[in-house]
GUMARMI-195544 format. One record per residue (C-alpha): residue number from 0; residue in three letters; y, x, z. Coordinates in pm, 1 decimal. Layout:
<sites>
<num->NUM | residu->ALA | Y->Y | X->X | Z->Z>
...
</sites>
This chain:
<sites>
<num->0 | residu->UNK | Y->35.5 | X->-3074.6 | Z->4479.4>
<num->1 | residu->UNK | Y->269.8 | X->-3188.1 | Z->4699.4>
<num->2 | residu->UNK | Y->379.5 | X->-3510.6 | Z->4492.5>
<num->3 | residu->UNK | Y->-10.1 | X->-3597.3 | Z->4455.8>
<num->4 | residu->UNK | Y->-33.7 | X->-3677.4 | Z->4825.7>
<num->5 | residu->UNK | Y->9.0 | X->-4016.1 | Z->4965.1>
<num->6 | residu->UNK | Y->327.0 | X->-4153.4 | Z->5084.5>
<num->7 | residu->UNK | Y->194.6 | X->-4143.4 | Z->5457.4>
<num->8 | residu->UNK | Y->91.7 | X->-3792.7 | Z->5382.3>
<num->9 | residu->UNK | Y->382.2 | X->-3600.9 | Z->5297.0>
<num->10 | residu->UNK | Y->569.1 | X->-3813.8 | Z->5566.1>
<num->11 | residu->UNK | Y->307.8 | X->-3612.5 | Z->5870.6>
<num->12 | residu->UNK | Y->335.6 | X->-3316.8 | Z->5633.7>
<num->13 | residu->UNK | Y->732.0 | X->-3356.5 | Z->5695.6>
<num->14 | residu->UNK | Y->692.5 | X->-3433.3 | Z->6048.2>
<num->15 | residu->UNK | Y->488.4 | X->-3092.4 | Z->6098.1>
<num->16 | residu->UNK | Y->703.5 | X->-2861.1 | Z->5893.3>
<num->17 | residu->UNK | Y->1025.8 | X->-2944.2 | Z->6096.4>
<num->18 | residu->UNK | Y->806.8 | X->-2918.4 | Z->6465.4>
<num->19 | residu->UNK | Y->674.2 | X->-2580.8 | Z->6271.4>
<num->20 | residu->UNK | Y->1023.8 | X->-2451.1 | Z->6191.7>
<num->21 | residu->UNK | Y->1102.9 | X->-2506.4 | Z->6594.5>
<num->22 | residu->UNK | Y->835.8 | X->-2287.3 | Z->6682.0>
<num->23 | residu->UNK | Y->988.4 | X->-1935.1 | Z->6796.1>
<num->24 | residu->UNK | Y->804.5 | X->-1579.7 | Z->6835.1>
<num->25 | residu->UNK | Y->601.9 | X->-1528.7 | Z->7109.6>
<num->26 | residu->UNK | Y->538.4 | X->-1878.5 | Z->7237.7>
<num->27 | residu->UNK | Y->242.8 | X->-2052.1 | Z->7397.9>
<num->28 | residu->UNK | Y->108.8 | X->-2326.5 | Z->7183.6>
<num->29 | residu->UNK | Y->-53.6 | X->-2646.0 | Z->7253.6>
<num->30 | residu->UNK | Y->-197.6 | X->-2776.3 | Z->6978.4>
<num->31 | residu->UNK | Y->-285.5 | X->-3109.3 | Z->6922.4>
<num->32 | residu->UNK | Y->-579.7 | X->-3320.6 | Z->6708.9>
<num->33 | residu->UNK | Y->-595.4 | X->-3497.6 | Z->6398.0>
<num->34 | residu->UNK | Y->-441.0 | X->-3554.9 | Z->6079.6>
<num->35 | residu->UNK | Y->-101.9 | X->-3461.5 | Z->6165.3>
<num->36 | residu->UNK | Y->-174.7 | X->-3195.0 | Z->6388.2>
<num->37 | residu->UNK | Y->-388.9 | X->-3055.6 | Z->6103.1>
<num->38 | residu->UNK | Y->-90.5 | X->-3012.5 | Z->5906.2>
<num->39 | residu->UNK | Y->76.1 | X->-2845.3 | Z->6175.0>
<num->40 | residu->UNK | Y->-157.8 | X->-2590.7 | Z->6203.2>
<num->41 | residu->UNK | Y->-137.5 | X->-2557.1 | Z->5872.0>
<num->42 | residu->UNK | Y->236.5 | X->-2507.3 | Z->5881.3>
<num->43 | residu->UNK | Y->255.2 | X->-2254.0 | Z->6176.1>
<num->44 | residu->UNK | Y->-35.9 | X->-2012.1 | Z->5992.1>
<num->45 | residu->UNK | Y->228.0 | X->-2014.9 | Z->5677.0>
<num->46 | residu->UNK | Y->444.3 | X->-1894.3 | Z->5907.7>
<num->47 | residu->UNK | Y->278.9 | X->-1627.3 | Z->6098.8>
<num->48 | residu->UNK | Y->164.6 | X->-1475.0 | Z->5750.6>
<num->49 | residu->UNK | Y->507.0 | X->-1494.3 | Z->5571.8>
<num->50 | residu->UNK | Y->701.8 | X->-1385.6 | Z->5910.1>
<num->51 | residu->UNK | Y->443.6 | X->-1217.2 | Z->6123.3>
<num->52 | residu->UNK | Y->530.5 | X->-1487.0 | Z->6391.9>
<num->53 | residu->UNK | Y->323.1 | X->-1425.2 | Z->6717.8>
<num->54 | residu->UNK | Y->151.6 | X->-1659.6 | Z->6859.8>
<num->55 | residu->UNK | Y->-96.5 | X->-1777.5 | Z->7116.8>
<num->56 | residu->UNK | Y->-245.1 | X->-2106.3 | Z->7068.9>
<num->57 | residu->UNK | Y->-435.2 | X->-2362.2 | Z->7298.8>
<num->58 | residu->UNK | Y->-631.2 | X->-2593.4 | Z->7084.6>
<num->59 | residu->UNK | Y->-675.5 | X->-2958.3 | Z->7254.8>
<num->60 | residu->UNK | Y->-1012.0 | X->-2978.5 | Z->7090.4>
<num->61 | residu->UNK | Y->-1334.6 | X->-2845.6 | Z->6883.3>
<num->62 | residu->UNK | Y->-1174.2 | X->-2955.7 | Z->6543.1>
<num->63 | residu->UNK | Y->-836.6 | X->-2773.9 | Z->6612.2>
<num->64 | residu->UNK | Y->-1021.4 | X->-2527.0 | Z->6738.0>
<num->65 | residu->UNK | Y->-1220.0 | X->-2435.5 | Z->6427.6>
<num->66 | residu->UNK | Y->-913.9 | X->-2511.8 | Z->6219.2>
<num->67 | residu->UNK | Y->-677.2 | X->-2255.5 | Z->6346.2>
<num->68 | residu->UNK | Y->-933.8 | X->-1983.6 | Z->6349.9>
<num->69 | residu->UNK | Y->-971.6 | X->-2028.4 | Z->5992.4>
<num->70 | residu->UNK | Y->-624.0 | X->-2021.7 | Z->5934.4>
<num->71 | residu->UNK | Y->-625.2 | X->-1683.4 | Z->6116.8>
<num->72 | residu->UNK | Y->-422.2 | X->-1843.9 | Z->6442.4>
<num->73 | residu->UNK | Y->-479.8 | X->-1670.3 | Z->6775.9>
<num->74 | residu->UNK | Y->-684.4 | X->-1917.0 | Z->6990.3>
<num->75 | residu->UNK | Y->-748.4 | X->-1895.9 | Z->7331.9>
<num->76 | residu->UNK | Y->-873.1 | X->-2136.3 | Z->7625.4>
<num->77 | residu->UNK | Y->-607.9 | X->-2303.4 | Z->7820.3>
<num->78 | residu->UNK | Y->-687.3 | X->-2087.6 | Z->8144.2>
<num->79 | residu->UNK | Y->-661.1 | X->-1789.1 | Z->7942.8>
<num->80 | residu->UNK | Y->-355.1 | X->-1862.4 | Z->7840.5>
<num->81 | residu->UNK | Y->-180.7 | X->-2014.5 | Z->8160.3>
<num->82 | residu->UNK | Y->143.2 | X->-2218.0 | Z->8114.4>
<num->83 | residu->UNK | Y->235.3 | X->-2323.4 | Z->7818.0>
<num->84 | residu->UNK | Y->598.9 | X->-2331.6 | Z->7632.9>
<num->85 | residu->UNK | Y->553.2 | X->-2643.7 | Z->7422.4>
<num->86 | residu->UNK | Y->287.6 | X->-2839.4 | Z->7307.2>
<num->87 | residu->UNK | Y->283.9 | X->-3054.1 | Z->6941.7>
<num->88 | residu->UNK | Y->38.6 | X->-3351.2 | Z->6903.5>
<num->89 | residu->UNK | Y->72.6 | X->-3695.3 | Z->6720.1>
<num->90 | residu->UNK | Y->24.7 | X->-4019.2 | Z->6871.2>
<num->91 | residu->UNK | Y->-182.5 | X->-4319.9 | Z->6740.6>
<num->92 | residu->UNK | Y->158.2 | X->-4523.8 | Z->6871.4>
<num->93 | residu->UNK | Y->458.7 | X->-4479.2 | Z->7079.8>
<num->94 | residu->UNK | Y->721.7 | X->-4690.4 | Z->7228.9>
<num->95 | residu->UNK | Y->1149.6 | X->-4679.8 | Z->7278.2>
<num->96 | residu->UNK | Y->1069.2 | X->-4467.1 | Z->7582.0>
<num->97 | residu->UNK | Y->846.1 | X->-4259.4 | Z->7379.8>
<num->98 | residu->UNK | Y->515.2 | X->-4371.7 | Z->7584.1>
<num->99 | residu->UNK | Y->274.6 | X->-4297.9 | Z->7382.8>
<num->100 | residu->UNK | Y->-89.1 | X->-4431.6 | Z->7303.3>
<num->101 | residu->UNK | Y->-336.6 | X->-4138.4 | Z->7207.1>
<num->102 | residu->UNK | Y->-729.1 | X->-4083.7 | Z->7161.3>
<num->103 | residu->UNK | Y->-802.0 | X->-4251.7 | Z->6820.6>
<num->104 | residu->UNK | Y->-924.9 | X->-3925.5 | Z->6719.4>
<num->105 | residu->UNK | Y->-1138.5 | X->-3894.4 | Z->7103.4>
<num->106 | residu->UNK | Y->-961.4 | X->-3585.4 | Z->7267.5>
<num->107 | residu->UNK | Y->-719.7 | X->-3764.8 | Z->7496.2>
<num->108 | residu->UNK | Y->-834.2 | X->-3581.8 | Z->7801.1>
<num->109 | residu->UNK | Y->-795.8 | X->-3212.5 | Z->7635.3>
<num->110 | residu->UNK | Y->-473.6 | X->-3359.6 | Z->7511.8>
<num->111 | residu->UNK | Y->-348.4 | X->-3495.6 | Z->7811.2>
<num->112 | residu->UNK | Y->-421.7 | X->-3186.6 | Z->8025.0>
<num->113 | residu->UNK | Y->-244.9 | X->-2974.7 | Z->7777.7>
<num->114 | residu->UNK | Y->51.7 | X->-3126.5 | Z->7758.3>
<num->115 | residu->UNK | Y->95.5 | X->-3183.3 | Z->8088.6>
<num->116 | residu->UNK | Y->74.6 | X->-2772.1 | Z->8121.5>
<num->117 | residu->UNK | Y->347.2 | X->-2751.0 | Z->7891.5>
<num->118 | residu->UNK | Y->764.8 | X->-2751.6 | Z->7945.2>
<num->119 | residu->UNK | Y->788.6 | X->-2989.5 | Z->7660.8>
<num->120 | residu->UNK | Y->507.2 | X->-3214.3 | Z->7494.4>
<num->121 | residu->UNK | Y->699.5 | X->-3333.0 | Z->7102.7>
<num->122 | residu->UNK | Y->481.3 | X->-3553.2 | Z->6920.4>
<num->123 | residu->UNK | Y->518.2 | X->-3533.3 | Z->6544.5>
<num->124 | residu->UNK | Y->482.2 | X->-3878.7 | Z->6370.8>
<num->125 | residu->UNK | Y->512.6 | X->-4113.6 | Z->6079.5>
<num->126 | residu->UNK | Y->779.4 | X->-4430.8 | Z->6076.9>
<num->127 | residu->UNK | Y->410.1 | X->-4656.4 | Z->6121.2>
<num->128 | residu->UNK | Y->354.5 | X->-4573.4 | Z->6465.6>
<num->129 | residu->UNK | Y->643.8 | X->-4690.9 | Z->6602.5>
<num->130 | residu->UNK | Y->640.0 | X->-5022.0 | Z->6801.4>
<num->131 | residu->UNK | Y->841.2 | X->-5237.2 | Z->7002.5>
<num->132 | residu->UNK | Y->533.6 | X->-5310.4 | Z->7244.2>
<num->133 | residu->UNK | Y->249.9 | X->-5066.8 | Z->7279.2>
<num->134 | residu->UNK | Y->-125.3 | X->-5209.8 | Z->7267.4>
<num->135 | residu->UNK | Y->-203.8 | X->-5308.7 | Z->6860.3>
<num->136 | residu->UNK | Y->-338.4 | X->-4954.5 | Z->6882.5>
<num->137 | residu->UNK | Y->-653.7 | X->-4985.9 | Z->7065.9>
<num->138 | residu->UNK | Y->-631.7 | X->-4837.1 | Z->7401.0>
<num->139 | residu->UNK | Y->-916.8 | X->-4551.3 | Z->7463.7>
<num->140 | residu->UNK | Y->-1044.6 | X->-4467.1 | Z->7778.9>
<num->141 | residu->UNK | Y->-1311.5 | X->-4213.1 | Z->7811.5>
<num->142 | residu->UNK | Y->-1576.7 | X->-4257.2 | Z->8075.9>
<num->143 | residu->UNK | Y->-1890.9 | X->-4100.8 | Z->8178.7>
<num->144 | residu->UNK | Y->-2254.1 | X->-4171.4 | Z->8015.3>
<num->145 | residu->UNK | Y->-2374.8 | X->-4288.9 | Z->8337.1>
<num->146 | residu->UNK | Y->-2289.6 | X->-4631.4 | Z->8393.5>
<num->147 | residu->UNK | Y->-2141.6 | X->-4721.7 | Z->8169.7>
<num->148 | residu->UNK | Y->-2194.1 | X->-5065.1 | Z->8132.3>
<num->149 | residu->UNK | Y->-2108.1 | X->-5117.4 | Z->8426.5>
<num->150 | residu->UNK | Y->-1744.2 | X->-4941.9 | Z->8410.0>
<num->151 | residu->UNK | Y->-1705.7 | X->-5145.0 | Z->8110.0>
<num->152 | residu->UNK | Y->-1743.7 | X->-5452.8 | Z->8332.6>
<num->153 | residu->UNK | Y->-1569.2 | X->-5361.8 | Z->8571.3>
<num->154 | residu->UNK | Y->-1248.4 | X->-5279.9 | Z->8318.2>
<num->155 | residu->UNK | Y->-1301.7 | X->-5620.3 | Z->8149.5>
<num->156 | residu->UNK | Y->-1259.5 | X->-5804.1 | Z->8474.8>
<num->157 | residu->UNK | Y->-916.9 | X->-5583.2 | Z->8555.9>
<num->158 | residu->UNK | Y->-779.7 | X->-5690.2 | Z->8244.5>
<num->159 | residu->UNK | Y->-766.3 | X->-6048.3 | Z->8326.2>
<num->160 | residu->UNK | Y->-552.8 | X->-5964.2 | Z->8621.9>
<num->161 | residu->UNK | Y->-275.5 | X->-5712.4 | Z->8403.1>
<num->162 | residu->UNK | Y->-20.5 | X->-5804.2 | Z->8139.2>
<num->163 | residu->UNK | Y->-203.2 | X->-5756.8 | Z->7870.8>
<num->164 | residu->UNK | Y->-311.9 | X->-6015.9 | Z->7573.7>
<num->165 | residu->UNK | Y->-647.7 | X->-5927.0 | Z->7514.0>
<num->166 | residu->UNK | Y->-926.5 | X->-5804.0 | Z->7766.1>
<num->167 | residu->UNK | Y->-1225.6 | X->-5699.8 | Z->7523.8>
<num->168 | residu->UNK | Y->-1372.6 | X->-5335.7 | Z->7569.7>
<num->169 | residu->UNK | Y->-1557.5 | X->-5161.3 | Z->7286.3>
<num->170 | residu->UNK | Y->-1823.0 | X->-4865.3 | Z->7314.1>
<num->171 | residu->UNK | Y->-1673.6 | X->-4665.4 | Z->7010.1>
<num->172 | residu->UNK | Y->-1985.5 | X->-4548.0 | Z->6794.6>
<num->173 | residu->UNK | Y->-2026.4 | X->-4279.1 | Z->6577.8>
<num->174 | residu->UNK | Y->-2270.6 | X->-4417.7 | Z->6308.6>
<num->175 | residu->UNK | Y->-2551.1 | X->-4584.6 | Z->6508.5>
<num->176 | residu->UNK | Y->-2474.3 | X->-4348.3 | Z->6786.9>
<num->177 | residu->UNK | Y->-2218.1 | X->-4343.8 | Z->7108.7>
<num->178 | residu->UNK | Y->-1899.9 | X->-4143.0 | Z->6992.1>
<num->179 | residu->UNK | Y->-1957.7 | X->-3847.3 | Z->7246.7>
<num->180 | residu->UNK | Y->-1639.9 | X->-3668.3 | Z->7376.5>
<num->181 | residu->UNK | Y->-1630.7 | X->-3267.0 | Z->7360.4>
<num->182 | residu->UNK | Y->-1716.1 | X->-3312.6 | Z->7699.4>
<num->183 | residu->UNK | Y->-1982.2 | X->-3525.5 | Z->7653.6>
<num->184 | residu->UNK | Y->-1842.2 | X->-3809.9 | Z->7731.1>
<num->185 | residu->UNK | Y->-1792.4 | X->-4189.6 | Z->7571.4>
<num->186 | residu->UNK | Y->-1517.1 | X->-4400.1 | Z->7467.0>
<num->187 | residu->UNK | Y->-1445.4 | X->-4711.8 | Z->7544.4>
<num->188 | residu->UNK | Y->-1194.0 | X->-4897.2 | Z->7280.1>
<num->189 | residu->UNK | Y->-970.2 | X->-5202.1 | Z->7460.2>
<num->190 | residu->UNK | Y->-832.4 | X->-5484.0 | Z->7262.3>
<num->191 | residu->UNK | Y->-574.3 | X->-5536.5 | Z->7418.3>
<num->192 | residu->UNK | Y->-245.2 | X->-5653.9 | Z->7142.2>
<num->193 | residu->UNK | Y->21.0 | X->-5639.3 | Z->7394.9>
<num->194 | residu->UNK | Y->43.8 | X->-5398.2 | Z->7672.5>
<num->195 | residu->UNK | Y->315.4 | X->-5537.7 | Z->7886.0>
<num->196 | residu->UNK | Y->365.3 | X->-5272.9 | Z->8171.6>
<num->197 | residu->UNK | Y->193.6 | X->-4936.9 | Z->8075.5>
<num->198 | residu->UNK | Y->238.2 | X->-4742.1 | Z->8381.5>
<num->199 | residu->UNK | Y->30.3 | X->-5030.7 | Z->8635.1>
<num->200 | residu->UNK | Y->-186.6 | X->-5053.3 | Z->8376.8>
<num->201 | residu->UNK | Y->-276.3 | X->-4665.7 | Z->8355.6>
<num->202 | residu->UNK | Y->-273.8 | X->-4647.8 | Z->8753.9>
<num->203 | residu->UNK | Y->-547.0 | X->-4944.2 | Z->8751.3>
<num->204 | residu->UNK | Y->-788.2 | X->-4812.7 | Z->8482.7>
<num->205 | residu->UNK | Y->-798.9 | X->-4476.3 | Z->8668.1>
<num->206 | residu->UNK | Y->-925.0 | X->-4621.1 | Z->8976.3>
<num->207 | residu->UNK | Y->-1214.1 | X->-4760.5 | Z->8834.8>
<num->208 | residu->UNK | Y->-1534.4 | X->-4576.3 | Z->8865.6>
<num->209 | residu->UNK | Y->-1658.0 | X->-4401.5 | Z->8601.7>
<num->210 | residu->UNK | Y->-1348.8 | X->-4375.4 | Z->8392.2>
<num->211 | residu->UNK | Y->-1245.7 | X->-4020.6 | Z->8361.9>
<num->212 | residu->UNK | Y->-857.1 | X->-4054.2 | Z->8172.5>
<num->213 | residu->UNK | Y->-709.1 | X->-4291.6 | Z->7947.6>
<num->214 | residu->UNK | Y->-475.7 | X->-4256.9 | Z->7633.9>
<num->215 | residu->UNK | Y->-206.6 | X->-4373.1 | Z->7757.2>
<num->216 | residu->UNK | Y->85.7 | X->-4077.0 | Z->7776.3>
<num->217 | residu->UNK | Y->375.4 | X->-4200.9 | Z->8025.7>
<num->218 | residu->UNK | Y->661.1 | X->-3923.6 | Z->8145.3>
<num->219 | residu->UNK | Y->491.6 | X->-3646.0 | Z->7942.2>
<num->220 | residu->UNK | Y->646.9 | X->-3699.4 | Z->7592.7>
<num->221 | residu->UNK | Y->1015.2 | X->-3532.3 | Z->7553.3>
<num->222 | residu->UNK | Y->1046.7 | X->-3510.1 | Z->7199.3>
<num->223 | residu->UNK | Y->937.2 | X->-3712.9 | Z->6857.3>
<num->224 | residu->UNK | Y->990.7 | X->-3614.1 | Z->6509.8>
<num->225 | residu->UNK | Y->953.4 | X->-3896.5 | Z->6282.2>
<num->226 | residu->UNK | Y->828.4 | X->-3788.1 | Z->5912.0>
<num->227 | residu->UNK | Y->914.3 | X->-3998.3 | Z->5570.8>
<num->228 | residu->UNK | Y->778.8 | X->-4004.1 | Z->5232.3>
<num->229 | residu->UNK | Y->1094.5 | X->-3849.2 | Z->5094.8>
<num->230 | residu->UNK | Y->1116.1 | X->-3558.4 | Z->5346.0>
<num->231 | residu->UNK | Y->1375.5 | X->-3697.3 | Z->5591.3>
<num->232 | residu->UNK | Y->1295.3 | X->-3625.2 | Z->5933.9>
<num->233 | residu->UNK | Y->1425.4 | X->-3794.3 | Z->6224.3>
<num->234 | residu->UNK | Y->1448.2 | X->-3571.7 | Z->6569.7>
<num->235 | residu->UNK | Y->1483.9 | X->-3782.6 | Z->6885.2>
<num->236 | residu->UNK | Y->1482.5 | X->-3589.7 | Z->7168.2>
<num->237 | residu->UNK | Y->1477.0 | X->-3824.7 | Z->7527.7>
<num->238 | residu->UNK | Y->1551.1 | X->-3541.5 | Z->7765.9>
<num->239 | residu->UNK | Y->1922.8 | X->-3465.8 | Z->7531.3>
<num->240 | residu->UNK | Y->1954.1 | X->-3814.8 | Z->7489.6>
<num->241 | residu->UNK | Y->2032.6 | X->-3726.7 | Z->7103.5>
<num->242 | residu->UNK | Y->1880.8 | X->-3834.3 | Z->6733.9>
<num->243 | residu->UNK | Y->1941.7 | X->-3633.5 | Z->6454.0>
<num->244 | residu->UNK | Y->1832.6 | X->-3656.7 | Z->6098.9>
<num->245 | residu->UNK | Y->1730.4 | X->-3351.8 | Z->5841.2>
<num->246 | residu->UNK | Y->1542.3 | X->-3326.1 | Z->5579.3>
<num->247 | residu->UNK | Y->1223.0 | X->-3112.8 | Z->5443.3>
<num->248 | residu->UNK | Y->1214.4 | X->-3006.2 | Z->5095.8>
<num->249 | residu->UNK | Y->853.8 | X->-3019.1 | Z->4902.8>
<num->250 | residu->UNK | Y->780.9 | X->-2688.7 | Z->4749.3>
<num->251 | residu->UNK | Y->483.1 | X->-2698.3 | Z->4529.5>
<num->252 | residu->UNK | Y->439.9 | X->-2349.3 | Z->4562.6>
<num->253 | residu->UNK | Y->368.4 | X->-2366.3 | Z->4926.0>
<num->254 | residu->UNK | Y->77.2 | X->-2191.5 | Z->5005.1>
<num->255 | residu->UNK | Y->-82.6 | X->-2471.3 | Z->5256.7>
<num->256 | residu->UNK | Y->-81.6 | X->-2675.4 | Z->4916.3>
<num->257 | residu->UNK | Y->-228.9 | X->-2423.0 | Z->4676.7>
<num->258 | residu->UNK | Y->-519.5 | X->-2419.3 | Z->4932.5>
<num->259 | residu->UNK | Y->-553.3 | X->-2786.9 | Z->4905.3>
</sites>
């Protein structure tokens, strides 16, 4: 099954069997949303069948949520759970100094309050989301239904201030209706193609009524594993100051594949 997948596949699916195999007995999870993070989940249930691993986990949103209560996870809410050891999430980009750009999939405020409760945040990663400059990714900021329009204005006219290339904000839509938030919120989309100084540019979207978080993840990040095609895996960790590289093996008798 394994060898079926695309290329970009088995390199997440190798990204979230190495973060899987760092998991140890008895920790508190954070666990992050989308594609990747599916796989993780995915991964970590394996593992907790095959080697009765115990584990609690705090889902960043509805989808994970449902996801690793089918796959027979223990789930629980984050103040339930209190600290957490480690948290494992993807990133829609991230940069040398592993800042990271996150909310393509529209959980970046679950996300970003989870890992901040966490001792370690690791993102898990293909090669493709690597850049030299953050900001091809559009930027998502989540703000509240009311108003806004007007928050939208009011982030349009920041722009032209901050070091950024582009200043065009985007309601995100979900068919012919606002993209709404698990908290019932929208997100606004920036173009902005360069982002030339991420911190100023999350203090100054912050301040602007109406906005509630934005994606971008600066001093939370510790650890990325990087995921290819051919099941190398490359872990950089920033707070060891070391890279290493290992390798995954495909095993077509995996069960997360059989259920595929």
């Amino acid at each position: 099954m394994v060898q079926t997948l695309a290329p970009i596949d088995r390199a997440k699916f190798a990204a979230a069997r190495r973060a899987a195999d760092m998991v140890e007995d008895g920790m508190k999870l954070g666990l992050g949303t989308g594609s990747t993070a599916a796989w993780l989940v995915r991964c970590l249930a394996e593992r907790v069948r095959q080697e009765g691993l115990r584990l609690t986990c705090v889902p960043t949103s509805a989808r994970t949520a449902a996801l690793a209560r089918e796959e027979g996870l223990k789930v629980v809410a984050l103040d339930d759970a209190g600290w957490l050891d480690l948290t494992i999430d993807g990133a829609d980009e991230f940069d040398a100094d592993l800042v990271l750009i996150k909310g393509g999939g529209g959980a970046l405020l679950q996300e970003k309050i989870v890992a901040t409760a966490s001792d370690r945040m690791m993102v898990i990663t293909d090669a493709t989301k690597e850049v030299k400059a953050l900001g091809a990714f559009p930027l998502p900021v989540e703000v509240i239904p009311f108003g806004w329009q007007a928050s939208r204005m009011l982030i349009e006219e920041l722009l032209g201030s901050l070091d950024v290339m582009g200043t065009k904000a985007s309601l995100r839509m979900n068919g012919t209706r606002p993209f709404m938030t698990d908290e019932g919120n929208h997100i606004l989309d920036l173009a902005l193609g360069r982002i030339g100084n991420p911190r100023q540019l999350s203090l100054a979207l912050n301040q602007v009524p109406g906005v509630v978080e934005n994606g971008l993840f600066i001093d939370i990040c510790d650890a990325v594993i990087i995921g290819h095609a051919d099941g190398r895996v490359i872990l950089r960790d920033a707070i060891a100051g070391t890279e290493q590289e290992d390798r995954i093996h495909f095993e077509e008798t995996d069960n997360i594949f059989r259920e595929l």
